[in-house]
C-alpha positions in Angstrom: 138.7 186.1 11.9 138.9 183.5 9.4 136.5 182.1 7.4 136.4 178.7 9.3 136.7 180.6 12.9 134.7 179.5 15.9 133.3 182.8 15.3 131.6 181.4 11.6 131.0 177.8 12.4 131.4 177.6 16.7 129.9 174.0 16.0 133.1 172.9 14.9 134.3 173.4 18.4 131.8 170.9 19.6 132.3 166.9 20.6 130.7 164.3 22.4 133.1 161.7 24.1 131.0 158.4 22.7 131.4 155.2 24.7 131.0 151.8 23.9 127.9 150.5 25.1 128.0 148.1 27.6 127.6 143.8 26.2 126.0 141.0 27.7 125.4 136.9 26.8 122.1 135.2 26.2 120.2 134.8 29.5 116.7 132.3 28.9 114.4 132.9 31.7 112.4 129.9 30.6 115.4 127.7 30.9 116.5 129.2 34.4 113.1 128.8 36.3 111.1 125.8 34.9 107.7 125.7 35.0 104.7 123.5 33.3 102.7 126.4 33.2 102.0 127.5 30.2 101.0 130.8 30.8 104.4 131.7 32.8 105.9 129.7 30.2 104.8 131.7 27.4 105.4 135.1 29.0 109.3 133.9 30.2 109.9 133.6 27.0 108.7 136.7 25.8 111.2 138.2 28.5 114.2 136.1 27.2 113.0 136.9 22.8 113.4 141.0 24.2 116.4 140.8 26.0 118.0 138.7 22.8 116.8 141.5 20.7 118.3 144.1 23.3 121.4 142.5 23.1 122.0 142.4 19.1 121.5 146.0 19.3 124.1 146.7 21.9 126.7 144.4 19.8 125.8 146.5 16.8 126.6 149.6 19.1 123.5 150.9 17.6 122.3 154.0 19.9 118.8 154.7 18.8 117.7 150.8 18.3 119.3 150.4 21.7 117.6 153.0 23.7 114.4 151.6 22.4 115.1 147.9 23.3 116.3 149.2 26.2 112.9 150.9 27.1 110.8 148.0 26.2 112.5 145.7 27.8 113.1 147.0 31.7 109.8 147.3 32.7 108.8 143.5 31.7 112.5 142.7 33.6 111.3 145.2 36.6 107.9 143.2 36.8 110.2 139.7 36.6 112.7 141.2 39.3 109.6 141.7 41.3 108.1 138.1 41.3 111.2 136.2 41.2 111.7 137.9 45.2 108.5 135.8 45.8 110.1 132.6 44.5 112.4 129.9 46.6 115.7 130.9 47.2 117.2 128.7 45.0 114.7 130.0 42.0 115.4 133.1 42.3 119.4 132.6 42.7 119.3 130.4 39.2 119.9 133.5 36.8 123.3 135.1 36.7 123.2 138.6 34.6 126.3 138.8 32.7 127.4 142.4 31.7 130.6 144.3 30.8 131.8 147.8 31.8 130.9 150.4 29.5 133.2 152.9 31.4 136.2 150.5 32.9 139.4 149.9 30.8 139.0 145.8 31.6 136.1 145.4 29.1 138.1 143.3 27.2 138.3 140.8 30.3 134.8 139.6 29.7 131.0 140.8 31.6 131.1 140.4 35.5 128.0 137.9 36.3 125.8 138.3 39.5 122.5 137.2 40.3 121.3 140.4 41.8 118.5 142.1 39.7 120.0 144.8 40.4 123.2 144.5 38.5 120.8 143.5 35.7 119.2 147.3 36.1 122.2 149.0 36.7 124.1 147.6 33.5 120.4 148.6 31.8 120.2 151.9 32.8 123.8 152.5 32.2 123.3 151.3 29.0 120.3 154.1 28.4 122.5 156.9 29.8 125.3 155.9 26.9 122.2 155.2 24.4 121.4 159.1 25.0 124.9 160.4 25.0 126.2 158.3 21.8 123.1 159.8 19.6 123.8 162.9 20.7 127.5 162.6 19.5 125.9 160.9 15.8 124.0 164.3 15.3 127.1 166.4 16.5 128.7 165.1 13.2 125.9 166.7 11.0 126.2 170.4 12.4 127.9 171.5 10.1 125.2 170.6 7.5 122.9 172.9 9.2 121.4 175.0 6.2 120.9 178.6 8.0 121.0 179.6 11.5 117.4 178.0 12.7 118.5 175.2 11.6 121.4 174.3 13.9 119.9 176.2 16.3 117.3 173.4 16.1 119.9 170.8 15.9 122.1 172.5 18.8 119.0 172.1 20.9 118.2 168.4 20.2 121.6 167.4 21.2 121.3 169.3 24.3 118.2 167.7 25.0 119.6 164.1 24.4 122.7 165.1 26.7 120.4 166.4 29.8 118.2 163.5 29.4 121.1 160.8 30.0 122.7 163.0 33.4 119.3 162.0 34.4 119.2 158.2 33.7 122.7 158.6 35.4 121.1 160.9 38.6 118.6 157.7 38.7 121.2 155.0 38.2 123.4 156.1 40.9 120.5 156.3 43.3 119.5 152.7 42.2 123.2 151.5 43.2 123.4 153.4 46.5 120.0 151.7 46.8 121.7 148.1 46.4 122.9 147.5 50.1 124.5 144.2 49.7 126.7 145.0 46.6 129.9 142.9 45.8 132.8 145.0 45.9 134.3 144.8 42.4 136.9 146.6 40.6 134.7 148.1 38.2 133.5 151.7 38.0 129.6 150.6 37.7 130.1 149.1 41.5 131.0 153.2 42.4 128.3 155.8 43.2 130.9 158.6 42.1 131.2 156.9 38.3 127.7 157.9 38.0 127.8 161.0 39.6 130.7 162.1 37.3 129.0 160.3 33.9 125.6 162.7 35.0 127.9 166.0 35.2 129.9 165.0 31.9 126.6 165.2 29.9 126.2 168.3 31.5 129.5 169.9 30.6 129.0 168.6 27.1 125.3 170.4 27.4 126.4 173.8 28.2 128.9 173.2 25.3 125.9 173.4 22.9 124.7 176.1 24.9 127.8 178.2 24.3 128.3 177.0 20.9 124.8 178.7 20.2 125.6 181.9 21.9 128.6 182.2 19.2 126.2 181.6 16.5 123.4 183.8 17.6 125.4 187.1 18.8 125.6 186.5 22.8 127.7 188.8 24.8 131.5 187.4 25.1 131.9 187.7 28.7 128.2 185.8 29.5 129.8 183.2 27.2 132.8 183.3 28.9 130.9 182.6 31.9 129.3 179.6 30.8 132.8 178.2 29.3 134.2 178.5 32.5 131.2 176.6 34.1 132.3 174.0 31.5 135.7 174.1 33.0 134.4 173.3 36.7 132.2 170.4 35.7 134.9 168.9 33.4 137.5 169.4 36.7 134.7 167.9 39.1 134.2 164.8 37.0 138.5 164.5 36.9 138.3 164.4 40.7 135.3 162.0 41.4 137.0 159.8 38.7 140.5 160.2 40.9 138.3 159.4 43.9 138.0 155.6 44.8 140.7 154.4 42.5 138.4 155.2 39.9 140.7 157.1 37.7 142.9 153.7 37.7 139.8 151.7 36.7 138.4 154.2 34.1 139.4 153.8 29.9 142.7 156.3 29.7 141.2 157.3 26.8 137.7 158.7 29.0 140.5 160.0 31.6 142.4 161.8 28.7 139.2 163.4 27.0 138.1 164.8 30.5 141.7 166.6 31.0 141.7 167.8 27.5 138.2 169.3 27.9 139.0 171.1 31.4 142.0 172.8 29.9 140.4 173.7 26.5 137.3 175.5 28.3 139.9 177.2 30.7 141.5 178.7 27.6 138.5 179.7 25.3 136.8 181.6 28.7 139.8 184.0 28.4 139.5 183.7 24.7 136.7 185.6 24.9 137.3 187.8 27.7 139.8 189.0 25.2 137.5 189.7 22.8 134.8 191.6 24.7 138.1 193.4 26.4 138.4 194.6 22.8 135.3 195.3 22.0 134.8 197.7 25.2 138.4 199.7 24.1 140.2 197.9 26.7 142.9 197.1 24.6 145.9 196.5 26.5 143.4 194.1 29.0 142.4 192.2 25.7 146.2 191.5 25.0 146.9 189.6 28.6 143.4 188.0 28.4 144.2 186.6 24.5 148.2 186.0 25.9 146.3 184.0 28.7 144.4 182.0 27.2 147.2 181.0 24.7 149.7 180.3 27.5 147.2 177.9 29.0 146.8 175.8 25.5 151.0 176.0 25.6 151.7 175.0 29.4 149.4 171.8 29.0 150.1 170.7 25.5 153.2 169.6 27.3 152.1 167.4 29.8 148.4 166.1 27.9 147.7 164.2 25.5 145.4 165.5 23.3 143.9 161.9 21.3 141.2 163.0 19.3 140.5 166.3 20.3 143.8 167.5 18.9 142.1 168.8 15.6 139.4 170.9 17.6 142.7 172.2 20.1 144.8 173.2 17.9 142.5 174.9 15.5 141.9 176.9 18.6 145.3 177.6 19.2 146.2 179.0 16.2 142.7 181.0 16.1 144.3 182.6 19.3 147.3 182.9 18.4 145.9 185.6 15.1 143.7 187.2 17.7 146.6 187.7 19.7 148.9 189.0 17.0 146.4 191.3 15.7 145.7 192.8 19.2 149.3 193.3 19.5 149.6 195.0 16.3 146.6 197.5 16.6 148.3 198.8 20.0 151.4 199.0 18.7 150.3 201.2 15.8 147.0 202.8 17.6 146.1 202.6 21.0 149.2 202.4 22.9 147.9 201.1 26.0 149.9 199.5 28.9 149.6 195.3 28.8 149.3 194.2 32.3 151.3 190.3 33.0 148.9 187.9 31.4 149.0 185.8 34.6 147.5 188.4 36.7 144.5 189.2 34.2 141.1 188.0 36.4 138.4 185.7 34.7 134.9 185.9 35.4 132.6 183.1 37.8 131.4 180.1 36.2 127.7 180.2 35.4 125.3 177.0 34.7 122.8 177.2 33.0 122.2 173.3 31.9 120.7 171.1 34.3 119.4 167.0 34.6 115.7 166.0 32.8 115.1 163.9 36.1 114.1 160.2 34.5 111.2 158.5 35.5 111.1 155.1 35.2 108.1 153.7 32.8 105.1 151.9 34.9 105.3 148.4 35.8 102.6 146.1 34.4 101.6 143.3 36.5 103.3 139.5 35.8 102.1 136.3 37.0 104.8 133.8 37.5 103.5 130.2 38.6 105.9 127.4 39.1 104.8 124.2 39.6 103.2 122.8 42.8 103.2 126.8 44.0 100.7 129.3 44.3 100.7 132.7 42.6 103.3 135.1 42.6 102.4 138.5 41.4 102.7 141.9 41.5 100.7 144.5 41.4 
């Protein structure tokens, strides 16, 4: 092994796919239902001053000032949602809630607008969900800081935590849209239950990533590892087909599309990668050749058709780490052990193993708002 091997710093073989947090335009609640009272007045406003300060944050694509404007702010809009279905039709009709895609490729085609609370929730929450994911990916960048082992091992585990914590904001989300009964069909991948259901088992991939990563670091056994990587593997290739499903794949950012390929091939390779090396470490020397010729042909066969973006630093460090195991396998049973080398393509792997799963997300409680429009009575909930 090298000295910058997966083996010596595994957290180089870590990365977060970060996306763009979703935009939206100035909506003023005191503007859209007008009111003498004061009171209602006063607290509209309030509404409108947190959703501006929401908003800067998402144009600053700032994760950790967004998640917290994003956490103060739903329950007052949850409370508004709530009284504004108490209101005349044509109040509670006056507010359209203009939002972009976070995950669709026509983001540069400006925010859909409905007047549905709900898309205002949806685009929220989905907004969390990234808020989690993106400051997981900003501390992924600092890993290699780590100053001793408890150190990333405390780092490894706050990312993880981040990354489990938005597949449940996405669990909750997709419930909230299958919830929505009346929905506009639109193409956009926030209108599809599977977008959610493939953004929740993303962040758990990219979970068990750490997970693995840490088992490198802290002296796991290879083929539990190798387990776990092909775990990885299946989730990466379930979120590929829900995003094929429902012309999603065609709505989805190639680049999203591409990193999900990449990842489901890489984790293929590495799980044989370290077949290979527990192979080796048990004497089974010529098995360790066709698991380490494997997991090299795989890397190979799909450089060809993939494009690799900007995971092509992390792929092909790998592939030229297997390549030297490899060559060094082949060496030491030429010279030494002289066993026979089965086909590569008819070495087994192991089952997938999962070990990560969703925080479930509980939405904060909802405080009571009075809304009173003029000439009305109360409308309030409790």
């Amino acid at each position: 092994m090298t000295e910058t091997s997966s083996r010596t710093h595994p957290e180089e073989m870590l990365s977060i796919y970060r996306f763009a947090l979703p935009k939206t335009r100035c909506v003023n609640f005191e503007q859209k239902i007008q009111t003498s009272h004061q009171e209602t007045q006063a607290t509209l406003k309030k509404i409108s001053n947190q959703r501006e300060e929401l908003r800067a944050f998402l144009d600053q694509e700032t994760a950790t000032g967004s998640q917290t404007a994003i956490e103060k702010f739903i329950p007052l809009f949850s409370a508004l949602a709530e009284s504004i279905k108490n209101l005349p039709q044509d109040l509670s009709k006056a507010t359209k809630f203009p939002w972009t895609t976070a995950v669709g490729k026509r983001c540069s085609a400006g925010p859909y607008e409905s007047t549905s609370p709900y898309w205002e929730l949806i685009s929220l929450y989905t907004a969390l969900g990234i808020s989690f994911r993106n400051r997981a990916a900003e501390h992924s960048k600092g890993l290699y800081s780590a100053s001793n082992a408890e150190d990333l091992a405390e780092k490894l585990k706050f990312i993880s935590g981040l990354l489990t914590k938005a597949s449940g904001v996405f669990e909750y989300t997709g419930n909230l849209l299958g919830s929505w009964t009346d929905r506009p069909t639109q193409d956009i991948p926030e209108m599809n239950l599977n977008c959610f259901t493939a953004l929740s088992e993303l962040s758990l991939a990219e979970a068990q990533e750490v997970t693995v990563i840490k088992g490198l670091s802290g002296g796991t056994s290879m083929r539990a590892l190798s387990k776990l990587c092909l775990g990885i593997q299946s989730k990466m290739a379930r979120v590929g087909e829900l995003l094929k499903s429902s012309k999603l794949w065609d709505e989805t950012s190639p680049d999203f599309c591409n990193y999900v390929n990449v990842k489901s091939v890489f984790w293929r390779s590495i799980h044989h990668k370290l077949l290979a090396e527990q192979e080796s470490q048990e004497g089974n020397h010529g098995i360790a050749i066709a698991q380490a010729a494997e997991s090299l042909r795989i890397l190979n066969n799909e450089s060809k058709t993939i494009q690799l973006g900007g995971l092509s630093t992390i792929w092909n460090k790998q592939h030229k780490e297997i390549q030297s195991i490899l060559q060094q396998f082949e060496a030491d049973n030429e010279k030494v052990y002289f066993e026979h080398v089965p086909d590569a393509t008819t070495v087994r792997g192991g089952e997938p193993a999962y070990l990560t799963k969703s925080v479930p997300f509980v939405p904060a409680p909802v405080s009571p708002i009075n809304v009173r429009i003029e000439g009305s009575t109360n409308c309030c909930i409790q």
